[in-house]
C-alpha positions in Angstrom: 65.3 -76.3 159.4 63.7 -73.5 160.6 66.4 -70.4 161.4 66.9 -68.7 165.2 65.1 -65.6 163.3 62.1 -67.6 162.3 62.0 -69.3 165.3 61.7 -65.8 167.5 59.2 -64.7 165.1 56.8 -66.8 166.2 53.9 -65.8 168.2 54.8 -66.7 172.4 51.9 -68.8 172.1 53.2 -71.1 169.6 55.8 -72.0 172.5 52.7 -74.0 173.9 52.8 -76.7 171.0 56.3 -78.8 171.4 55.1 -80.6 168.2 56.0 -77.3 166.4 59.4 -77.5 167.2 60.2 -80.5 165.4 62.9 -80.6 164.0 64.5 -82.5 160.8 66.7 -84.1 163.1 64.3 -85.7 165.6 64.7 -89.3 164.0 64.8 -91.6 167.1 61.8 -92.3 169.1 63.8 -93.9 171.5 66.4 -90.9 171.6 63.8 -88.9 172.2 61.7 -90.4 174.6 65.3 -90.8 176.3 65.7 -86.9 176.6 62.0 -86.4 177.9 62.1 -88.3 181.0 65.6 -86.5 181.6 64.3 -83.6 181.4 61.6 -83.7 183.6 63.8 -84.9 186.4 65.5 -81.7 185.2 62.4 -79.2 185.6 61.7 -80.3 188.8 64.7 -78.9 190.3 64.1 -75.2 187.9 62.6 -72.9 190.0 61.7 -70.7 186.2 63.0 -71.9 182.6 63.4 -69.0 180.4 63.9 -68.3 176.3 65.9 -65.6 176.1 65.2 -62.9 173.2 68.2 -64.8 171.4 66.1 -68.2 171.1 68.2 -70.5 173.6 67.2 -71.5 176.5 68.1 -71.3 180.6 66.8 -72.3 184.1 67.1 -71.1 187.4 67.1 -73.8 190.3 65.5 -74.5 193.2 69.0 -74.2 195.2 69.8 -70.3 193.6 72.0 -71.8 191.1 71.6 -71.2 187.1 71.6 -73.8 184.1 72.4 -72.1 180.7 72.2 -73.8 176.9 73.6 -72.6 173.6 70.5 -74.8 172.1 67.5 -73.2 170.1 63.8 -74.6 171.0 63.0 -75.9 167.2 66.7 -75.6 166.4 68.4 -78.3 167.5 67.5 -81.6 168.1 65.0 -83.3 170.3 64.5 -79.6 171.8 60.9 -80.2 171.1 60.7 -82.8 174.1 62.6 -80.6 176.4 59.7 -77.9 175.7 57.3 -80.9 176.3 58.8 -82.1 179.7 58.8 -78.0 180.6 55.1 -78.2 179.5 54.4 -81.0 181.3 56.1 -79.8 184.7 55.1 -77.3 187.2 58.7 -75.0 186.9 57.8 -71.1 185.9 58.1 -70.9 181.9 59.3 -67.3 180.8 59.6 -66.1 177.5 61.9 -62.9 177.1 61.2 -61.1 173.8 63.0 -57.4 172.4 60.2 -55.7 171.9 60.7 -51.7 170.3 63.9 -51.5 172.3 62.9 -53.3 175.5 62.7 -56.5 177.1 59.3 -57.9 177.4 59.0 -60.9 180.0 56.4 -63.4 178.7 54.5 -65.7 181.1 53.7 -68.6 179.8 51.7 -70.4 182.3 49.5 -67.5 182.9 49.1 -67.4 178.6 48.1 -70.9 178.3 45.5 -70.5 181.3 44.1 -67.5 179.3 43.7 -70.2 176.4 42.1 -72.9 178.3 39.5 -70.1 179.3 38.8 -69.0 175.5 
């Protein structure tokens, strides 16, 4: 299992393979099937999901309110298909990194456009 400080070394762009965020855990096709289609009902009420510069993850929603997680992309479990169903839908995806002593705001969508073009 890969640890919150190997996790947030990876590059931002790595955040645009869910497959890399497998984790031992992810046994259950079924389970985790389960938690994709949940979470894209999910993403289309976030207005933005975010990764905070501690490695969990949040959302804001389309009705001003906020959802907040303790869980780790590629830390816990089936956290891979929630990154999928974020790829997948059309909700902002930020990516907040401490960078020399500041916050840098990372977005996503405009970082996998710049891939597609390369």
């Amino acid at each position: 299992m890969a640890s919150y400080l190997d996790l947030n070394a990876r590059s931002v762009s790595a955040f645009l393979d869910a497959s890399a965020f497998r984790t031992s855990f992810d046994v259950s096709k079924d389970r985790g099937k389960e938690r994709y289609q949940r979470e894209l009902l999910c993403c289309a009420e976030y207005v933005t999901f975010h990764i905070g510069i501690n490695g969990t993850w949040s959302a804001t929603t389309r009705e001003g309110g906020s959802v907040t997680s303790y869980e780790g992309i590629g830390y816990h479990a089936y956290t891979a298909e929630l990154l999928q169903a974020v790829l997948d839908s059309d909700c902002a995806f930020v990516i907040h990194r401490l960078e020399d002593g500041k916050i840098v705001d990372y977005d996503m969508r405009a970082i996998a456009r710049l891939q597609e073009v390369e």
